[in-house]
N, C-alpha and C positions, 0 to 999 in steps of 0.2 A: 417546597418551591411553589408559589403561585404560578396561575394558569398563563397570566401577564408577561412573567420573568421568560416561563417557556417556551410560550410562541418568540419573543423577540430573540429567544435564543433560536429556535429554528431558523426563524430570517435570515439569523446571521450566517447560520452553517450556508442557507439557498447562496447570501452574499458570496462566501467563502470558496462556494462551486460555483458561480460567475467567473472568479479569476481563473479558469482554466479555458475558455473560450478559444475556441479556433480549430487549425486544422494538424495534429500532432503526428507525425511522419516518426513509425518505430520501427523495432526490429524485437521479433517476439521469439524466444531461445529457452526450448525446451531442455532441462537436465535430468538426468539420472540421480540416483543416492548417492553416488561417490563423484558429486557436481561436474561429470562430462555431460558433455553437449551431444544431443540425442537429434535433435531437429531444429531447424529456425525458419520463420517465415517473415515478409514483410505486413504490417498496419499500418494506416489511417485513422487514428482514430478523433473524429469529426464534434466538435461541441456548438454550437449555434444557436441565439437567445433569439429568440420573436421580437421583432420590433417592439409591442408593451412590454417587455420582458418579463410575460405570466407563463415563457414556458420557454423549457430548454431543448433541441433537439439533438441526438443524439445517435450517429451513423459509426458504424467499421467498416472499412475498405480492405479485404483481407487480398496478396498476390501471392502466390507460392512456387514453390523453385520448376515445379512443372509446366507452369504457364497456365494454370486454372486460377482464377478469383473468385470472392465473393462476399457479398454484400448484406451486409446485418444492422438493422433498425431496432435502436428502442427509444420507449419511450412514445412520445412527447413526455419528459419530465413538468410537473406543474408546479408554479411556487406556490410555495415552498417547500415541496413530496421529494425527496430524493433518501435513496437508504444508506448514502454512504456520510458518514462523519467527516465534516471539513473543518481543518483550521489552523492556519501558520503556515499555509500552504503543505499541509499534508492531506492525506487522506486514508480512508480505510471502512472498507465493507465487507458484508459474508455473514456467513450463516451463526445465529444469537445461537442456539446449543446443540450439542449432539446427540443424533438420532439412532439408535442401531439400525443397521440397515439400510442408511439412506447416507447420501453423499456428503461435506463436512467440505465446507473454502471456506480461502478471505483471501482478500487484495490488501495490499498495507502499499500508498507510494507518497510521493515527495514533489514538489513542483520546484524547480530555481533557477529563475527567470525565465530563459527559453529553453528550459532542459526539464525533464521529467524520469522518474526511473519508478517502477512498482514491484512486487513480486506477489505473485499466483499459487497457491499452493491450494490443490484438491488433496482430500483424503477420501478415496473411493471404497464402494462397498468392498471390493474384495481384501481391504485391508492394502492396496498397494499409494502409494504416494505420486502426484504429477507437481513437477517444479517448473513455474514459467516466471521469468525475466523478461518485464519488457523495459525496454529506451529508447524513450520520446525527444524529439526536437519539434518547434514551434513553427510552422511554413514549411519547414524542409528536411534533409535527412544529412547528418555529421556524424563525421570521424571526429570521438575524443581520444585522446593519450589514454595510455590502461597507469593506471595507478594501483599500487600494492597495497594488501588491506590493512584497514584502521588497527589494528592492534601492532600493525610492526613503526606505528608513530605514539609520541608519548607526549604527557605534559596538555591534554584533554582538560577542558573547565564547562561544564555543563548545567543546564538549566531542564526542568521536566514539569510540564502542562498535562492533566490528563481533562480528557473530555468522558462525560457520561452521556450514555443512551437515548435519553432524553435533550442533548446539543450544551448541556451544562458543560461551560469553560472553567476549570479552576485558576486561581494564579499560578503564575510560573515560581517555582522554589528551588534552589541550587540541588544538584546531583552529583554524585561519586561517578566516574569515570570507572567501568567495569565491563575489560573486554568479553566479547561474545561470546567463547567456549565458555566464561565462568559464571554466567548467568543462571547455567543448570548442566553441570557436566553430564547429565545422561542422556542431554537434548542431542539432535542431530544440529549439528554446526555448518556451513559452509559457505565458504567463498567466492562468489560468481562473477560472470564475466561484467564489467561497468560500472565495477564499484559497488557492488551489490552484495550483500550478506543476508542471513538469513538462521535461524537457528529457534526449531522447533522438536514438540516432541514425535517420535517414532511412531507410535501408537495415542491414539487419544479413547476415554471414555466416555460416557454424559454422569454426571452428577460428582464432577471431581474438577478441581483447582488445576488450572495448567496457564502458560501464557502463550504469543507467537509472535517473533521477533523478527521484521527486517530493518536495513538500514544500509543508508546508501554514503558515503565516502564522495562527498562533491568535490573536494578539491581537501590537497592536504593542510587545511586549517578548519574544514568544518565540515562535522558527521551528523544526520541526520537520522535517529531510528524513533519507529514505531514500533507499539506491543500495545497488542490487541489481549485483554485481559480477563477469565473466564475462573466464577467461583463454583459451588456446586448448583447453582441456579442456572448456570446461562453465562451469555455476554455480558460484562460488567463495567468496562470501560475499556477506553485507547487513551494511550498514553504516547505523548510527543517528548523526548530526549534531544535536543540542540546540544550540540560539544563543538567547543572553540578552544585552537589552539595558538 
């Protein structure tokens, strides 16, 4: 791949995290392994481009159930420097391999229209696991319907873009519909609150093949998952999964 192809593919990703602008009103809901809810707090989480739009800035507005807040800055982001991979209004960032001894995330989330959903998942030194959920709305904060997960609907027709590290888009090529548990039955599976799925492995190594799946359920005709994809090198690509029913 030329140097040419690459930079305008970066642009495009900066493009790509342009569309998420504004001021995104969630609700951030921590889980346990057997997907109870452990804790939740409210975000703000703040996107705003500079007038030349050479830079994005980037605020959290964190309030919690005690009545303490608090506020968290990064950034200025510069175009086109951002580490998370955008595209189709997805996204997804986190750590390219793993360390012994040292901590192992990713964020994998979904933009549709004025609704947002992600999911959080550390793998900590001690070997234990942190599951976060969050759901965003665009200005303000909504009640949606809970809707039951994508595998108890059928008749899925899907399409799968992967993006490489470097902001390289492939074309989009049809995909099998292949509910969540059977991805990798010895993966951890789970169903969360907003439509949110998730299914990863239990333990992770550095120099070994594994993947990390979430995927959000926006409405019962179209499912959205990402999987973040790792060989014995490292990070390797994210892969985008659109299913219409």
């Amino acid at each position: 791949m030329n140097s040419d192809a690459i930079t305008n593919a970066q642009l495009q990703n900066w493009d790509n995290f342009c569309n998420h602008i504004g001021d995104w009103h969630g609700t951030w809901n921590v889980y346990n392994l057997e997907g109870e809810l452990i804790r939740s707090h409210q975000c703000v989480r703040s996107f705003h481009l500079t007038d030349d739009g050479s830079e994005m800035n980037h605020q959290n507005y964190s309030t919690y159930s005690d009545g303490t807040s608090k506020l968290e800055t990064y950034g200025p982001h510069k175009k086109p420097h951002i580490k998370a991979l955008h595209f189709h209004d997805s996204f997804s960032w986190g750590s390219q391999e793993v360390k012994t001894g040292s901590v192992f995330f990713f964020e994998t989330g979904f933009k549709y229209q004025d609704r947002r959903r992600s999911a959080v998942v550390r793998y900590n030194e001690n070997g234990t696991l942190d599951i976060l959920i969050i759901s965003e709305h665009l200005g303000e904060r909504k009640n949606e319907p809970t809707l039951p997960p994508a595998n108890q609907f059928t008749g899925w027709q899907g399409i799968i873009t992967k993006m490489t590290p470097d902001w390289i888009v492939s074309p989009a090529v049809p995909t099998e519909w292949i509910q969540l548990e059977d991805l990798n039955k010895n993966y951890l599976s789970l169903h969360l609150k907003d439509g949110v799925s998730i299914s990863i492995p239990q333990h992770i190594e550095s120099k070994t093949e594994f993947f990390l799946v979430a995927e959000w359920l926006v409405n019962p005709t179209l499912l959205l998952r990402g999987i973040r994809n790792f060989d014995t090198s490292g990070f390797a690509s994210f892969s985008l999964e659109i299913f219409k029913r």
